[in-house]
C-alpha positions as CSV (number, residue, x, y, z in Angstrom):
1,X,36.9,-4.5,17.1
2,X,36.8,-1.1,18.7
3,X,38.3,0.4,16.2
4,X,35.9,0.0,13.5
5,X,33.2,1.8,15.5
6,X,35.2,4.6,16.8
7,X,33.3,7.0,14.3
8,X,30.2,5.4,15.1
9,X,30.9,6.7,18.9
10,X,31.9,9.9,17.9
11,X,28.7,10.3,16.1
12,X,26.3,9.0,18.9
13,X,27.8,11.2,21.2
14,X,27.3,14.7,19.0
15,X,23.7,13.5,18.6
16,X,22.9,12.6,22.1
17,X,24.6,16.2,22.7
18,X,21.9,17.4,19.9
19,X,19.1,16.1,21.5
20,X,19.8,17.3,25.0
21,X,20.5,20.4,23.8
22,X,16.9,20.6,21.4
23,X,15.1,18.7,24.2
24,X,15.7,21.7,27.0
25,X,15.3,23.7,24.0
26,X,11.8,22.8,23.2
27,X,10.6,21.9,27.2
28,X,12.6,23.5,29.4
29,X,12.5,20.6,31.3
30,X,15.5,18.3,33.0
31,X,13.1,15.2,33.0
32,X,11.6,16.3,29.5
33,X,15.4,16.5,28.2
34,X,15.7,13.1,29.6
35,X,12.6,11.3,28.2
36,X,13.9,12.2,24.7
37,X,17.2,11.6,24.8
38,X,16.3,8.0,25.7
39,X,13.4,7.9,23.0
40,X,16.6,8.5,20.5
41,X,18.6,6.1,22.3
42,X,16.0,3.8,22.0
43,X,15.3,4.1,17.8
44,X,19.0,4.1,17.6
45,X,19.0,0.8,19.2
46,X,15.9,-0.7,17.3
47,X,17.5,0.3,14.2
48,X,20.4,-1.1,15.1
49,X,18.4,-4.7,15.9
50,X,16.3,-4.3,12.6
51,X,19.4,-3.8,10.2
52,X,22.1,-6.2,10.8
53,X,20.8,-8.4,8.2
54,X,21.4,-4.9,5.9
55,X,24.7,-4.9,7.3
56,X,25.7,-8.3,6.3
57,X,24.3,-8.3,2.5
58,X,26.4,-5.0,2.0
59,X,29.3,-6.5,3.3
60,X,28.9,-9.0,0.5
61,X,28.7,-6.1,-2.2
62,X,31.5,-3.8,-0.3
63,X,34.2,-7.0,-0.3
64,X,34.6,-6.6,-3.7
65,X,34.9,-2.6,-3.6
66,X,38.0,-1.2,-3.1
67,X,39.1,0.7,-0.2
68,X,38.6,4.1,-1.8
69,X,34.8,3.4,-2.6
70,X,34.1,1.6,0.6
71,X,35.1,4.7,2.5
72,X,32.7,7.0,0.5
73,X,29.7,4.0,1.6
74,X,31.0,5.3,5.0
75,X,31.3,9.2,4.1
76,X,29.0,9.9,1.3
77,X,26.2,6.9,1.6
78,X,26.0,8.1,5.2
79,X,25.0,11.4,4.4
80,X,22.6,9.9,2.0
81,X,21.0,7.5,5.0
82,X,20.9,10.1,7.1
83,X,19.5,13.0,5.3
84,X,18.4,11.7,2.1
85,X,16.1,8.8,4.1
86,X,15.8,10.1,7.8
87,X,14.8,13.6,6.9
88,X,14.5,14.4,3.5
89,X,12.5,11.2,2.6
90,X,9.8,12.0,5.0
91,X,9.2,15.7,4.1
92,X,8.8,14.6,0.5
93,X,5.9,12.6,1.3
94,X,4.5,14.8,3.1
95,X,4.7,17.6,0.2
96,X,3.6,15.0,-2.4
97,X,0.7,13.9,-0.3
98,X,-0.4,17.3,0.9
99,X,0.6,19.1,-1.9
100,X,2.8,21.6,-0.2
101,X,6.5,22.5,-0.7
102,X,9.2,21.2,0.6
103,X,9.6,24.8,3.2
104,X,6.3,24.4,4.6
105,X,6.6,20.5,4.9
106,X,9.4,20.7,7.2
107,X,7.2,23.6,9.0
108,X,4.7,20.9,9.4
109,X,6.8,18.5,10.8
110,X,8.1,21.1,13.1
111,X,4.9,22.6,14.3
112,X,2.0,20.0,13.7
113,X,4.0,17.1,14.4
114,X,0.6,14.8,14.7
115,X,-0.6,15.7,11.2
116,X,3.0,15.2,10.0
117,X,2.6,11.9,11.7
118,X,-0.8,11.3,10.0
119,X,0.5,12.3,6.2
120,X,3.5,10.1,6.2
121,X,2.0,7.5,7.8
122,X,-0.8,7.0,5.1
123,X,1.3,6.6,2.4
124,X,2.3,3.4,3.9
125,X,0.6,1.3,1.4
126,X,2.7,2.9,-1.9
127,X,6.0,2.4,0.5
128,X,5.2,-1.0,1.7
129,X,4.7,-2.1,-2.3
130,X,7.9,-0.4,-3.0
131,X,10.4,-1.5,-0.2
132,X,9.0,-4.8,-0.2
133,X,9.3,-5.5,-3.7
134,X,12.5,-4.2,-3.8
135,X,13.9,-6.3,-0.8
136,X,12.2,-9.4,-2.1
137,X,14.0,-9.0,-5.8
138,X,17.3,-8.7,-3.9
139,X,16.5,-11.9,-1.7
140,X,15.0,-14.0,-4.7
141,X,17.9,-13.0,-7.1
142,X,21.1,-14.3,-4.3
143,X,19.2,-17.8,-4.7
144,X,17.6,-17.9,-8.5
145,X,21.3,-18.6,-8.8
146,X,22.3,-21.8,-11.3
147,X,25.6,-21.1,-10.2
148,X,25.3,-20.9,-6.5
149,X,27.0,-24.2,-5.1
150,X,26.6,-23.6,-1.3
151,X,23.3,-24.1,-0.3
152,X,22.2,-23.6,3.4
153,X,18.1,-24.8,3.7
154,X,19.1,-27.5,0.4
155,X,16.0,-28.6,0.3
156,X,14.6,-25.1,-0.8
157,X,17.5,-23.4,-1.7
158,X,18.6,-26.4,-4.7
159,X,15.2,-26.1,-6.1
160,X,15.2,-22.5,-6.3
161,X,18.7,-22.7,-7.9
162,X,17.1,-24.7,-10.4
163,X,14.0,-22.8,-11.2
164,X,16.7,-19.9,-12.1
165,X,17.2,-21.6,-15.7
166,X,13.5,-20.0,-16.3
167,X,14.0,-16.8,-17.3
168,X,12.5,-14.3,-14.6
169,X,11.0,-16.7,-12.6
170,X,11.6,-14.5,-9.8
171,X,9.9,-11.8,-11.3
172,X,7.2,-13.3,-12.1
173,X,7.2,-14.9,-8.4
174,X,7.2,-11.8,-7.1
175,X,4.6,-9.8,-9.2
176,X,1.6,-13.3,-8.6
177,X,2.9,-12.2,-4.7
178,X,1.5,-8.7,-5.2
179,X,-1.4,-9.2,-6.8
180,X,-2.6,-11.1,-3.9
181,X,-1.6,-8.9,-1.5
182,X,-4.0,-6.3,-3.6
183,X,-6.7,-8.2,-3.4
184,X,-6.7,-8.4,0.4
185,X,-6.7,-4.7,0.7
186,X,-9.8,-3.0,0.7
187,X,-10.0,0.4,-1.4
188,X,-9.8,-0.4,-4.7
189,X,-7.3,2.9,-5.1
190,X,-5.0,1.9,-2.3
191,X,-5.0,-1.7,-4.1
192,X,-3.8,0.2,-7.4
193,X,-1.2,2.6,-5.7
194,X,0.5,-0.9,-3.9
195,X,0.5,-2.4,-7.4
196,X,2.0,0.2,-9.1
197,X,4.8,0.9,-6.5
198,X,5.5,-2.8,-6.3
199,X,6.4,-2.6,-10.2
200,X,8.2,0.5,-9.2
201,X,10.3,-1.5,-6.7
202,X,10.9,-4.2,-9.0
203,X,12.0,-1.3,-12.1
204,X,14.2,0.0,-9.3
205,X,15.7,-2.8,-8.8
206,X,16.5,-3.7,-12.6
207,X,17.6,-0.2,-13.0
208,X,19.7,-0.8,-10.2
209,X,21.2,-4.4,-11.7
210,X,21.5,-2.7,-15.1
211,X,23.9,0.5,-14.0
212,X,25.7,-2.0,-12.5
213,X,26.6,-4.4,-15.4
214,X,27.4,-1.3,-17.9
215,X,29.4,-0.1,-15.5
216,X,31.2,-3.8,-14.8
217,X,31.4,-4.0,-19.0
218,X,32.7,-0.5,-19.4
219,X,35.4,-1.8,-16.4
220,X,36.4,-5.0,-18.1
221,X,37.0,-3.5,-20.9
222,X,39.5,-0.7,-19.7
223,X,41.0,-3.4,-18.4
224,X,41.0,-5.5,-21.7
225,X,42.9,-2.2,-23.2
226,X,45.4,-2.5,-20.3
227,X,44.4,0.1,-18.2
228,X,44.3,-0.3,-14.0
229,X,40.7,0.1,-12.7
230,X,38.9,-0.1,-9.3
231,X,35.5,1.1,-9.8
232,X,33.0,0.6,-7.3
233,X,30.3,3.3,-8.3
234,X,27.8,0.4,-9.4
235,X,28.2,-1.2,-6.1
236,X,27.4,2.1,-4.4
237,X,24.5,2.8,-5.9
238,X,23.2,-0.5,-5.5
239,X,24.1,-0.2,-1.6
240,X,22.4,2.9,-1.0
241,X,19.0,2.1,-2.6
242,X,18.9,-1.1,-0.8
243,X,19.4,1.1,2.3
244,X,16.8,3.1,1.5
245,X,14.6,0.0,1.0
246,X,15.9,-1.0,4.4
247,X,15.1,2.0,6.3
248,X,11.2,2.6,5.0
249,X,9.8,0.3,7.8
250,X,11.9,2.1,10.0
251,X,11.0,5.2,9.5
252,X,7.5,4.5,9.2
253,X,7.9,2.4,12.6
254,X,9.7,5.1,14.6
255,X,6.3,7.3,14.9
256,X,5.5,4.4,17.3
257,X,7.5,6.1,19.7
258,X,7.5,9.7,18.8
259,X,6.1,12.0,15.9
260,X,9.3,14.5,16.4
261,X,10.7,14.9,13.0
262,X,14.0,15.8,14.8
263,X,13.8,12.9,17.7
264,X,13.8,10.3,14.9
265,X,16.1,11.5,13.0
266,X,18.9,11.4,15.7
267,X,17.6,8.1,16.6
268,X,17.6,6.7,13.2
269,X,20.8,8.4,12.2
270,X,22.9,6.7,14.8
271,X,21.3,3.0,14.3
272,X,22.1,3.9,10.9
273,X,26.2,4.7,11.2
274,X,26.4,1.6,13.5
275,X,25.0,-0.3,10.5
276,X,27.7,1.2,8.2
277,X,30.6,0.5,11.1
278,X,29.1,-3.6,11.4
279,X,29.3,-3.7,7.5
280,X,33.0,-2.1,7.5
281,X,34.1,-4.3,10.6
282,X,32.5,-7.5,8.6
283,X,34.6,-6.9,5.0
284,X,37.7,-6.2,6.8
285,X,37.5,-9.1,9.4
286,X,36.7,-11.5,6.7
287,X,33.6,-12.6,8.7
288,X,31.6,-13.8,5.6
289,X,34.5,-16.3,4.4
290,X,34.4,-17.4,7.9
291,X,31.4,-18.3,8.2
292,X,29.8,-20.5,5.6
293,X,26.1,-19.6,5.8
294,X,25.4,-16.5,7.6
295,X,25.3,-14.9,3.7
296,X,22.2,-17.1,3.6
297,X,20.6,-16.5,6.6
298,X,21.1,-12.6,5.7
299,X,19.3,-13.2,2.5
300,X,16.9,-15.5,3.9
301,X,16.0,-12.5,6.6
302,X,15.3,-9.6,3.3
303,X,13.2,-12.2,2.0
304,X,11.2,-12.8,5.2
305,X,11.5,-8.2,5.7
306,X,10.3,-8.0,2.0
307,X,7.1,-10.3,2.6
308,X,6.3,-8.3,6.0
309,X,6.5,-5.5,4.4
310,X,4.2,-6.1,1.6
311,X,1.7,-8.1,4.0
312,X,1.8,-4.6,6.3
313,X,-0.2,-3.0,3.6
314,X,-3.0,-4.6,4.6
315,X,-1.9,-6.1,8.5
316,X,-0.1,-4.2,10.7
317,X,2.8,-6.4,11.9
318,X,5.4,-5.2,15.1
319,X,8.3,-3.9,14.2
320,X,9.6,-6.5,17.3
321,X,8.3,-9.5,15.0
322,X,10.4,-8.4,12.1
323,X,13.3,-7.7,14.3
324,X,13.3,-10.9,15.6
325,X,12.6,-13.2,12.3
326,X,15.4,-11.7,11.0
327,X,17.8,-12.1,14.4
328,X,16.7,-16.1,14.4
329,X,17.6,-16.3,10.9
330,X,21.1,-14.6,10.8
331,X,21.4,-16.7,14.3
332,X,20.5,-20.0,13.1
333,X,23.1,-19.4,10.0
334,X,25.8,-18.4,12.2
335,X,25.4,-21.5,14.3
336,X,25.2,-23.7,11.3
337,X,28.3,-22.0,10.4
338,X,30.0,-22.8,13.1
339,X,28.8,-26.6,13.6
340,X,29.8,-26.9,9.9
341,X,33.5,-25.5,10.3
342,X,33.8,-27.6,13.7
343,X,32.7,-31.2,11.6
344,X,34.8,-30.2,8.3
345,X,37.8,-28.7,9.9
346,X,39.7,-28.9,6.6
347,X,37.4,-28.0,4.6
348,X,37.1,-23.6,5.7
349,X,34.4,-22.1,4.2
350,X,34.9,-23.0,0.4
């Protein structure tokens, strides 16, 4: 098992190294040093907590990439968590909202780290609508299956398979969800921008579906024509927008325990590789074959991350509530998983 986090390791300890190094930079301080290098530690860990469901869903996508795209998820999608979402993601709010450049918005974050704080943090409501719509499409669409045959919670989870024979039912599921979310929140403009980003979020993820299945045609047939191909670039993109999705209430979460632009990026950074390194250790393991319904409770736990996120628009939900919904349900599929393979020894996980 080591193995498959040895890179993770690597990379905790050059940012632990970072943040010492910035911490007596910016305090001058042995204790000061200290108390930041174990906020970091701490984000790195909630991150971690918050994102194993993320980890199991993309193990399900990266099974059926071959080796050569799964190790750019690991090279080039981490550069994209980490930069694109952890640093760059936050400055461009903060330049949209304020309506400064990118240079002076990492100045900002950098020097007025409370007002940096204060912009990001009030463009929740467009991020909540966004994420969360985006999360919920990916949860609703793994069981608005009519071909799914393995059902965990059958009692929900066959009638949902049913309902899939209407045509974007889960669509229109989703978009009656918003629209009473809106009316809960207060400001008639903050009830527009949530709207509007949830439609974005849904967009995204058609947009997302749709590169996909050109890409899958284009691939069958090449293959039709005899020639060998192993493409995984739809799966790729798909995995890195649904980690983006992932790491918005994160982000947004982290200024709980610091308003550092830097601190929470080495915090979120390494909770972030450990996700990648989980996801890696799960496809080559076989962990998902294993065990039957733990791809349900994963799914089950974006659904119930996709609703908290779109109620947090108008409620303000812990980021310890949504860590631990999501731990029961991955832990209650696992152990159904297990009591399933011990009563049907024969049967595996088919």
């Amino acid at each position: 098992m080591l193995r498959f986090f040895k890179g993770s390791i690597g990379f905790t300890l050059v940012c632990l190294a970072l943040a010492v190094a910035y911490g007596w930079w910016l305090t001058g301080s042995a204790s000061a040093t200290l108390a930041l290098v174990w906020i970091v530690t701490v984000l790195s860990i909630l991150e971690i907590s918050l994102s194993f469901d993320n980890a199991v869903v993309n193990a399900t996508v990266l099974a059926e990439m071959d080796d050569v795209w799964q190790r750019r998820f690991l090279t080039w999608g981490m550069v994209i968590a980490v930069f694109g979402m952890r640093i760059v993601f936050p400055l461009a709010i903060v330049a949209i909202a304020a309506g400064i450049g990118p240079v002076e918005a990492l100045k900002l974050s950098l020097n007025e780290p409370a007002r940096y704080e204060a912009i990001v943090s009030g463009a929740h409501v467009g991020i909540a609508g966004f994420g969360g719509a985006f999360l919920a499409m990916v949860g609703l669409s793994f069981f608005f299956d009519g071909e799914k045959e393995v059902h965990w919670i059958r009692w929900i989870e066959e009638k949902l398979s049913l309902v899939s024979n209407v045509k974007a039912a889960e669509i229109g599921l989703l978009m009656v969800g918003l629209y009473l979310v809106s009316l809960l929140l207060l400001d008639a403009t903050e009830a527009h921008t949530f709207i509007v980003s949830g439609m974005l979020g849904i967009v995204a993820f058609i947009a997302v579906e749709a590169i996909g299945t050109i890409l899958e045609m284009r691939e069958e047939a090449q293959k039709a024509a005899g020639a060998m191909v192993r493409s995984g670039l739809g799966g790729f993109l798909y995995l890195n927008v649904l980690d983006a999705s992932f790491s918005f209430d994160g982000v947004i979460g982290a200024f709980a325990l610091s308003n550092n632009m830097v601190i929470i990026a080495l915090g979120l950074s390494i909770g972030a590789m450990f996700v990648r390194s989980m996801t890696i250790m799960l496809v080559k393991r076989g962990t998902l074959a294993e065990y039957r319904y733990l791809e349900h409770g994963a799914f089950w736990a974006i659904i119930a991350l996709g609703g908290i996120m779109l109620a947090s628009a108008r409620f303000h939900i812990p980021e310890s509530v949504t860590g631990l919904i999501g731990a029961a349900l991955i832990g209650l599929s696992l152990w159904w998983s297990i009591r399933h393979r011990r009563r049907h020894p024969d049967t595996g996980a088919d």
